[in-house]
N, C-alpha and C positions, 0 to 999 in steps of 0.2 A: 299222594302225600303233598301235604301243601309247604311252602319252603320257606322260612323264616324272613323275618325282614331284611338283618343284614345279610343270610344268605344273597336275597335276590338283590341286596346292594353290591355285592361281589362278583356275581353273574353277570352282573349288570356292566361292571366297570369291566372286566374283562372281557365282554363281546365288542363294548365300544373301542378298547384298544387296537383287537384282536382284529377283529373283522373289517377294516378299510385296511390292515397289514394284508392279508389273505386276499383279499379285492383285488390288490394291488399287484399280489404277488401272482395272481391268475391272470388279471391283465398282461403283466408281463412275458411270462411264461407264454400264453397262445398268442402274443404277437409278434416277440425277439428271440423266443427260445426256438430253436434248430440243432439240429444235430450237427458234428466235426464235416466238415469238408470233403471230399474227396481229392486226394493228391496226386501230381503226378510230374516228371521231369524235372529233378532232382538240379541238374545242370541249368534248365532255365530259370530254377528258384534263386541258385546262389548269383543270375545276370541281372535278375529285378531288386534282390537284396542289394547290388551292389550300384546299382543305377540308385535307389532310394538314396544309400551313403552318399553317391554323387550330389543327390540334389540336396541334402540336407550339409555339405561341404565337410567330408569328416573332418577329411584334413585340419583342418579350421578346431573340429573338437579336443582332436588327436593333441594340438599344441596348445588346448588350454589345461592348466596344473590347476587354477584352486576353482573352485565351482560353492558357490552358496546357493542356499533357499531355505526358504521354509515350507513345510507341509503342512497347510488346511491353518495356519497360523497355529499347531502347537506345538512343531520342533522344529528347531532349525538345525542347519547341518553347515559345516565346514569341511571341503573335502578335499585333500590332498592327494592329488592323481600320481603326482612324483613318488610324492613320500609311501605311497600306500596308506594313507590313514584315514578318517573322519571322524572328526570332532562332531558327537547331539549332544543338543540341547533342550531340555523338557521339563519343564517346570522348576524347581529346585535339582535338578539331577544334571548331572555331565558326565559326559562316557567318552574319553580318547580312545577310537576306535583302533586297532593297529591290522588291515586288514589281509596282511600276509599272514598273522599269526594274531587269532581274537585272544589269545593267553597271555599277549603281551598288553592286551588292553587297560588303561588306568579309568576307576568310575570314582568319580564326586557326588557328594552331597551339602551344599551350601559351599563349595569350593573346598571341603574337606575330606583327602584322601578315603574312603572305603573297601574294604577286603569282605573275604570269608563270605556267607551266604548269600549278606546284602549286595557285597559286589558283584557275586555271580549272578545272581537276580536281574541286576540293573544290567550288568554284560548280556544277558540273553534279551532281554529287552529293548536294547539299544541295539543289538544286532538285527532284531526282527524290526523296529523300526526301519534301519540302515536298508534291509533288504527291500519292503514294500514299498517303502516312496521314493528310495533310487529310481525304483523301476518305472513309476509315473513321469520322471524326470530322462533318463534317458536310457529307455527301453529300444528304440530304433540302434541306436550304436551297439548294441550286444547280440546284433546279429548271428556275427561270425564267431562268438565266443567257444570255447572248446564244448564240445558235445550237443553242441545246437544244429538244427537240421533245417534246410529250407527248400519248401515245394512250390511249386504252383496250383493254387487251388480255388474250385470254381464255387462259387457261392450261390444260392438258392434263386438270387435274380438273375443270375449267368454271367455275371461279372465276374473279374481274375481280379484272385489275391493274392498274397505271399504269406504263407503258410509258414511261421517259426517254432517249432516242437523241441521245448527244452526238458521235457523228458513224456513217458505215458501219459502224466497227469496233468500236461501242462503245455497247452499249443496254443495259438493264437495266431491270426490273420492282420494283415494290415492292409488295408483299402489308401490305395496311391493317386493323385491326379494323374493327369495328363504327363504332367514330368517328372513323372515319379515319389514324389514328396508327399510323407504320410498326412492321412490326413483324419484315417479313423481306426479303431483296432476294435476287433472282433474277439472273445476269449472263450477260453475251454477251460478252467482250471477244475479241478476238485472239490475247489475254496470258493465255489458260487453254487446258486443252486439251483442255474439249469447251464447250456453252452446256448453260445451266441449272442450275449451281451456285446454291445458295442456301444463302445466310449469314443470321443471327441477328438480329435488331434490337430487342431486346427489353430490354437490360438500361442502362437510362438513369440519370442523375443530373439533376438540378435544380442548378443554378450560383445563385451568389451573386446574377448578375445575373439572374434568374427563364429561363434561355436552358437548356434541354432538350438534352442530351447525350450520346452512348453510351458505356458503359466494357467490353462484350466483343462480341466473333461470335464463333458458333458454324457446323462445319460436319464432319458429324462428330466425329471425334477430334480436331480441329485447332479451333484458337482466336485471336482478336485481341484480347491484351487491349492495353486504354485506362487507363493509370493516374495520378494526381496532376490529375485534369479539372477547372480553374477555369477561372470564367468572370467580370470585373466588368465594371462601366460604367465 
């Protein structure tokens, strides 16, 4: 069967997409992808988790209240550690987050109040924002969070990690210097699509309030940046 013109112009644009995607995704896959770790000594997980917090000075984060950034430059965030809140920011949209209770959350649109679908829309949106790029920002300090678990675990070049498993679906490694201080993270989540991605942790800033902070990942070609990072008391 012979295939039409625009057929094979549709064929055509869809392999050129398609296939340096698949290239790329095979590349990566036989070179970063690995399977979970193996774990073990539960007791010396939570002395290297807490050597890290050392070197990274929680204390220092523990006493900073407002923290800004922006993610990848298209939200920014206002966060109130005290109050429990954060304020995103996204293009036309504004969500005062209320994060003891998302129900008490107020969403804008051009600065005017929103309810009913629209606002739950933009609430679950700004929530899932809230939750992803917190974590690029400060994932290291949620260590010891309730239901979080930490190992020791040996990695494929025989290097020790610190193994954080915040639930079945969702663990991740962190590769520490010499002094403990992150410096890469290795992930397992659900939400990728193989384990053993590792991302960058290396390029930090000092906040106003002495609280230790990242402003990129790296992984490969691909990058997270962290821009306008304050932190006060």
């Amino acid at each position: 069967m012979r295939l039409s013109k625009p057929l094979k112009i549709i064929i055509g644009v869809i392999i050129f997409f398609t296939l340096p995607s698949l290239l790329l995704f095979g590349f990566a896959y036989f070179k970063y992808g690995e399977p979970l770790p193996a774990a073990t000594q539960s007791e010396a997980g939570d002395a290297m988790a807490k050597n890290m917090l050392k070197a990274l000075n929680y204390e220092a984060f523990q006493n900073t209240n407002i923290i800004e950034w922006t993610h990848k430059r298209r939200r920014h965030y206002k966060w109130n550690k005290e109050e429990h809140t954060c304020t995103v920011y996204w293009q036309e949209y504004k969500v005062d987050l209320d994060l003891s209770d998302y129900n008490k959350s107020k969403c804008y649109v051009h600065n005017f109040r929103v309810e009913g679908d629209t606002g739950d829309e933009l609430l679950n949106e700004a929530i899932s924002f809230y939750e992803n790029d917190s974590f690029w920002l400060v994932a290291p300090y949620t260590v010891f969070d309730e239901g979080v678990t930490r190992h020791i675990a040996t990695l494929e070049d025989g290097s020790k990690g610190l193994l954080v498993t915040y639930s079945p679906e969702e663990a991740y490694v962190w590769k520490l210097d010499a002094n403990g201080f992150p410096k890469s993270l290795k992930m397992w989540t659900d939400q990728l699509p193989f384990g053993g991605i590792e991302m960058s942790w290396n390029d930090w800033t000092t906040t106003e309030s002495g609280a230790q902070l990242p402003t990129f990942h790296k992984f490969m070609v691909f990058g997270i940046q962290l821009n306008d990072v304050v932190g006060t008391k």
